[in-house]
BAKOLSE-146727 format. One record per residue (C-alpha): residue number from 1; x, y, z; residue in one letter. Coordinates in pm, whole numbers, plus 50000, padded with zeros to 5 digits. Example, Ala and Ser with C-alpha at 12.3 -4.5 7.8 and 13.67 -1.06 7.14 Angstrom:
# BAKOLSE-146727
SITE/num/px/py/pz/residu
SITE/1/51230/49550/50780/A $
SITE/2/51367/49894/50714/S $
END
This chain:
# BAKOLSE-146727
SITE/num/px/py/pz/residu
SITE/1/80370/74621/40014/X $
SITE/2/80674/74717/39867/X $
SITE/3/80846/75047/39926/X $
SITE/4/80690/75341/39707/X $
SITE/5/81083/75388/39591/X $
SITE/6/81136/75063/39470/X $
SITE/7/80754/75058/39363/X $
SITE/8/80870/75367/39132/X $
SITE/9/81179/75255/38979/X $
SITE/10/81207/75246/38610/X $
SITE/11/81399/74888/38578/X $
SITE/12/81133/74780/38824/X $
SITE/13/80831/74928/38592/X $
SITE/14/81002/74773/38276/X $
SITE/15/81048/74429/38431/X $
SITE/16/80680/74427/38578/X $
SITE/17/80558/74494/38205/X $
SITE/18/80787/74241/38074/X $
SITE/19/80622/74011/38328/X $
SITE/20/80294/74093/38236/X $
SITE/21/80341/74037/37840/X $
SITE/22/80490/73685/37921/X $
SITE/23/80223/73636/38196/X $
SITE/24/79947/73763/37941/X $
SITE/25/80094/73530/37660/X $
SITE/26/80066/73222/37788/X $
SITE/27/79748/73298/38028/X $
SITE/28/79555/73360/37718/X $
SITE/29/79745/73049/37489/X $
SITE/30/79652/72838/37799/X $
SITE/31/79325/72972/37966/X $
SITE/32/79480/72997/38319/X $
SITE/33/79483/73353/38339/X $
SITE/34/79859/73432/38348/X $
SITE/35/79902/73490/38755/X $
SITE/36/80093/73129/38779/X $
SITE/37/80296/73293/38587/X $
SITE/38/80331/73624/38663/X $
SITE/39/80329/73553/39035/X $
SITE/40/80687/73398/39040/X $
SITE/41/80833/73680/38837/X $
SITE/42/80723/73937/39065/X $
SITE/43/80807/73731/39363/X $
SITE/44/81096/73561/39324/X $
SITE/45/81246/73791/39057/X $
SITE/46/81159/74116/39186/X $
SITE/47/81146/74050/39563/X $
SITE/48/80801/74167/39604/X $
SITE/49/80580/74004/39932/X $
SITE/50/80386/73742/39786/X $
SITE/51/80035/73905/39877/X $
SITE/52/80169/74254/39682/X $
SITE/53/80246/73968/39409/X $
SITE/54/79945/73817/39435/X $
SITE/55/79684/74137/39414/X $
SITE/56/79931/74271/39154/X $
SITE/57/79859/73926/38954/X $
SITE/58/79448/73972/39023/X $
SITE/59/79408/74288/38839/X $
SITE/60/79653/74113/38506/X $
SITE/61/79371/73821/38584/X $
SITE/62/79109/74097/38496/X $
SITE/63/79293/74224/38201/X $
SITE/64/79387/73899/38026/X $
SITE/65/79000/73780/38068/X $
SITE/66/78860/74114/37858/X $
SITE/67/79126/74071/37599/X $
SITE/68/79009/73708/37548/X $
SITE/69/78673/73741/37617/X $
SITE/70/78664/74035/37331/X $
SITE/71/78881/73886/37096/X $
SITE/72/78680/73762/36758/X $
SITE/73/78936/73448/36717/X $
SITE/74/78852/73326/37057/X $
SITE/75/78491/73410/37059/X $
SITE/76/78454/73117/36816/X $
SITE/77/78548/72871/37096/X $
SITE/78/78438/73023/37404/X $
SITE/79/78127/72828/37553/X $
SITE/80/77925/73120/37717/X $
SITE/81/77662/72892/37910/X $
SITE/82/77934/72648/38043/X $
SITE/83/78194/72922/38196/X $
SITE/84/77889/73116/38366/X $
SITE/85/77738/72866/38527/X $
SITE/86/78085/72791/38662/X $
SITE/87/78175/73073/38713/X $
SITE/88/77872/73117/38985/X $
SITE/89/78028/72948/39240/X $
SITE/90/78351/73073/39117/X $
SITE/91/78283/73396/39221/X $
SITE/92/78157/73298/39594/X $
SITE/93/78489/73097/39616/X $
SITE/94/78745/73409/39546/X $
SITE/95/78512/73632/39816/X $
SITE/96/78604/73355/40084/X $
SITE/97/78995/73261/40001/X $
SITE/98/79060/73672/40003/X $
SITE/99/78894/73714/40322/X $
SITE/100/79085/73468/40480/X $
SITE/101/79375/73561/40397/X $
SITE/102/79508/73778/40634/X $
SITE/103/79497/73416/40893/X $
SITE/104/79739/73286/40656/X $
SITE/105/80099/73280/40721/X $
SITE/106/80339/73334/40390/X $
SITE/107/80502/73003/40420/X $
SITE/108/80180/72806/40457/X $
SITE/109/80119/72988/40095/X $
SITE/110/80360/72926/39949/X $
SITE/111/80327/72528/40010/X $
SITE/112/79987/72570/39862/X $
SITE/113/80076/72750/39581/X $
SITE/114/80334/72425/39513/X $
SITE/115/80131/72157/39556/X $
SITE/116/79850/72343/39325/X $
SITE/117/80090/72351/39058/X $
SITE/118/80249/72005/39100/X $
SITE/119/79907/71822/39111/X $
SITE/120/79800/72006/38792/X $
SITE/121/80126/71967/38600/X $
SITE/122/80044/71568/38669/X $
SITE/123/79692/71596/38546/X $
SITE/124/79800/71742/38246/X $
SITE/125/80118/71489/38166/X $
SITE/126/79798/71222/38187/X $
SITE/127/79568/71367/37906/X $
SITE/128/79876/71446/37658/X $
SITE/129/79751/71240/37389/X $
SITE/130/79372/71239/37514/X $
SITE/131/79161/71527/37272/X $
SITE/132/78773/71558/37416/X $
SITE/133/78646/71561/36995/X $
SITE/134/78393/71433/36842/X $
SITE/135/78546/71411/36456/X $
SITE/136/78100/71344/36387/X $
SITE/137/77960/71723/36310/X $
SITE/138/77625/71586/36327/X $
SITE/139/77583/71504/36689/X $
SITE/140/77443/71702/36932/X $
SITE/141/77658/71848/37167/X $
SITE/142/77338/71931/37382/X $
SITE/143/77273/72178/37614/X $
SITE/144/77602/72275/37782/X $
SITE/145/77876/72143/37521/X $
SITE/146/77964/72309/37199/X $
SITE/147/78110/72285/36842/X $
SITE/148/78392/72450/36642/X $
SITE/149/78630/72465/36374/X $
SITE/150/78918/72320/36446/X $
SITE/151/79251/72375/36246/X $
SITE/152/79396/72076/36346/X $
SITE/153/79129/71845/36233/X $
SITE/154/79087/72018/35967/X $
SITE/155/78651/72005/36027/X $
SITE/156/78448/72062/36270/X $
SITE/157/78403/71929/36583/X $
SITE/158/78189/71853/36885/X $
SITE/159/78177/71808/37242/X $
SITE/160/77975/71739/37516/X $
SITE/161/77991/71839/37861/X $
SITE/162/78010/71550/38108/X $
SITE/163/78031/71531/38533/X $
SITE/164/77907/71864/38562/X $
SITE/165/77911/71822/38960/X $
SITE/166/78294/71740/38950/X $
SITE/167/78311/72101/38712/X $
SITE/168/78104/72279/38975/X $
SITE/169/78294/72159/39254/X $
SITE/170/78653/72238/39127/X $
SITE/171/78521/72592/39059/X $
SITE/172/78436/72668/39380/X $
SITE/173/78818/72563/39516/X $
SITE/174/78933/72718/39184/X $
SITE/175/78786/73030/39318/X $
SITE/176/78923/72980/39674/X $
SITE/177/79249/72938/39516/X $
SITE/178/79227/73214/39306/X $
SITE/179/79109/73449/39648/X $
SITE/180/79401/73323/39853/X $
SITE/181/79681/73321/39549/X $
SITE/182/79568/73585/39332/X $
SITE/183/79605/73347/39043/X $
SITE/184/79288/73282/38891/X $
SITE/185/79042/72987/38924/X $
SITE/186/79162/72879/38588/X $
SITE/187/79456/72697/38679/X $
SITE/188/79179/72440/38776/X $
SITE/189/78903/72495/38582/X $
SITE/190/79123/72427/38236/X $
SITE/191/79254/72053/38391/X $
SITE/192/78959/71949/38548/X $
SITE/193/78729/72063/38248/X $
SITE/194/78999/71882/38030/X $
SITE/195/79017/71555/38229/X $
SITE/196/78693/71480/38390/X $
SITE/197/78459/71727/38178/X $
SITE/198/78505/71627/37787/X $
SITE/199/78604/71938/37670/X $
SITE/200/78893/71969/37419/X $
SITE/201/79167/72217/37568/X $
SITE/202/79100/72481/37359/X $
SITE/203/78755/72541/37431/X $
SITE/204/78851/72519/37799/X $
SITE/205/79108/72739/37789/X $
SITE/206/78927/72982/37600/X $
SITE/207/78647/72963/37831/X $
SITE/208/78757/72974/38107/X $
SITE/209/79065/73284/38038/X $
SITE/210/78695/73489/37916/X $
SITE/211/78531/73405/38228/X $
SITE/212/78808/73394/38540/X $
SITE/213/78822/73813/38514/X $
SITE/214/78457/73737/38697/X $
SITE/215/78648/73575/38977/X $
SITE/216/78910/73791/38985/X $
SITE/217/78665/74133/39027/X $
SITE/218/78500/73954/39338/X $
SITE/219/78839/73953/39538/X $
SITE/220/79084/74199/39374/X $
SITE/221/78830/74494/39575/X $
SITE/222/78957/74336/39895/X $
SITE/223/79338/74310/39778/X $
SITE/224/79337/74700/39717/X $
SITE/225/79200/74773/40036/X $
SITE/226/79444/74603/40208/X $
SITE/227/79728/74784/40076/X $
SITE/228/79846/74466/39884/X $
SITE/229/79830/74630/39510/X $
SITE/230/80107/74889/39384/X $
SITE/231/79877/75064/39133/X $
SITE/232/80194/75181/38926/X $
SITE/233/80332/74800/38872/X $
SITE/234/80010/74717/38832/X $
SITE/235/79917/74983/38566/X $
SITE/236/80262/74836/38393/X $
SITE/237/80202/74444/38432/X $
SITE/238/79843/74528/38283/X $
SITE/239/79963/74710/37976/X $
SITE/240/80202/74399/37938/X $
SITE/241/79906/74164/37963/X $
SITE/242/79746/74318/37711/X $
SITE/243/79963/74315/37457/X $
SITE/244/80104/73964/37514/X $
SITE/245/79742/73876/37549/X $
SITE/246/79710/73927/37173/X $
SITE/247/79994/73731/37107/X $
SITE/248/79850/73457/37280/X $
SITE/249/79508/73434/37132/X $
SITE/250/79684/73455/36823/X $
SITE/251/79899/73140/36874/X $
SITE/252/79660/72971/37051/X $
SITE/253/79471/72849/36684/X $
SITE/254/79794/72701/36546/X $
SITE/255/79936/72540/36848/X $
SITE/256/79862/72199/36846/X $
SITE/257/79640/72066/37155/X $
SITE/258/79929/71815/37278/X $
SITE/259/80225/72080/37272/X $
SITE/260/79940/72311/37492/X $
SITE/261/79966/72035/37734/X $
SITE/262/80320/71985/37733/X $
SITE/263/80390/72336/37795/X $
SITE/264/80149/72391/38087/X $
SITE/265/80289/72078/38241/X $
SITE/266/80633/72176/38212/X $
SITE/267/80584/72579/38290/X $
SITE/268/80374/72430/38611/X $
SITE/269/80637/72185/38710/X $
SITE/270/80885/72438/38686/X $
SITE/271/80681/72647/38896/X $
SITE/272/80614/72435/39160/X $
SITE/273/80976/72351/39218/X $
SITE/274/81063/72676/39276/X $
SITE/275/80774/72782/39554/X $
SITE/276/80851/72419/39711/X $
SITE/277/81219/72530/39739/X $
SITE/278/81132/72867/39894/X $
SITE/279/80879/72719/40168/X $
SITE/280/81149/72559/40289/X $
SITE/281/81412/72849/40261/X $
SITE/282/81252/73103/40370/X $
END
């Protein structure tokens, strides 16, 4: 944890909201929660431990989820019965990557925190020009997929839910992940929902940034008690979220589905660079 002087000073404060608006931007534009993010800019940029980083980046997780999951423009998209089911196991996942955490050494983290990113920035670049729609209003989505108005297409759409196991079983890890990072089970719930699932990125995204704070509440408990969470950068990182939340949502219904894709790729490949370099470096 970092030192309560350092945890107190105002450039430090400022920069941790700054974080959390960009962090809270693109979580909410994306659907991975913002901790991928936010994680690196506390880390590397500030010089906080990565577990401090990490719980810091749980409670944003929780913040970014209510702002989507209350938001009228994303309610629209947001498939309720698809993102709890998933996020059942979810849930069970982030209890059991937070408890084993302390047996984890920083460096070991960090390499998993690169390769999660570099694998998903790959799935991505694959599904570019790929969209999950049905242009056909009048079929039925059935039980678990959904249908929406979509700007782009100008009509609505529909989708249906397919290899639900493969969903199921990425949510569990996603939660793991999530528990051991402090980044949300989104960052593979969104790909895998997108690539193996049939749903269109924005419902994923949407879904899954409403239902991750779930996932989030199970471990962040555990993170506090630890000493791992500096409730003033916190407090500031979450009243960054929140605003750049909004922005988010807000850009989320112009953006077109293929520049969505781009950017996560390239913020993730960025990302995963970076943590790769420091495993190595100390």
């Amino acid at each position: 944890m970092p030192p309560i002087d350092a945890a107190h000073e105002p450039l430090t404060i400022v920069v941790s909201m700054v974080a959390g608006a960009v962090a809270g931007s693109l979580g909410a534009l994306l659907g991975i929660g913002g901790g991928v993010f936010l994680i690196p800019l506390l880390n590397l940029g500030l010089g906080l431990p990565l577990k401090t980083a990490s719980g810091i980046s749980l409670m944003t997780v929780i913040a970014t989820s209510n702002a989507v999951a209350t938001s009228s423009a994303a309610r629209r998209v947001i498939n309720l019965r698809l993102g709890m089911l998933l996020q059942i196991v979810a849930v069970g996942g982030g209890l059991l990557g937070a408890l084993v955490l302390p047996r984890i050494a920083t460096a070991t983290l960090y390499i998993i925190f690169a390769s999660v990113t570099a694998v998903i920035a790959v799935v991505m670049l694959t599904r570019i020009d790929k969209r999950n729609v049905i242009l056909d209003s009048s079929i039925d989505p059935g039980s678990l997929g959904g249908r929406f108005y979509e700007d782009e297409s100008g009509r609505e759409v529909v989708y249906k839910v397919r290899r639900l196991p493969a969903a199921l079983g990425v949510s569990l890890i996603g939660g793991v992940v999530s528990g051991l990072l402090g980044i949300g089970g989104g960052i593979l719930q969104v790909p895998a929902l997108i690539a193996w699932c049939g749903v269109p990125i924005r419902a994923a995204a949407a879904t899954t940034a409403a239902m991750i704070g779930i996932t989030a509440l199970g471990s962040a408990p555990i993170y506090y008690a630890r000493g791992h969470v500096s409730a003033t950068l916190a407090a500031a990182a979450v009243l960054g979220v929140l605003f750049g939340s909004r922005v988010g949502i807000r850009l989320s219904g112009r953006a077109r589905a293929r520049g969505l894709k781009l950017l996560m790729a390239g913020v993730l490949g960025v990302v995963s660079l970076l943590y790769f370099y420091r495993s190595f470096t100390g």
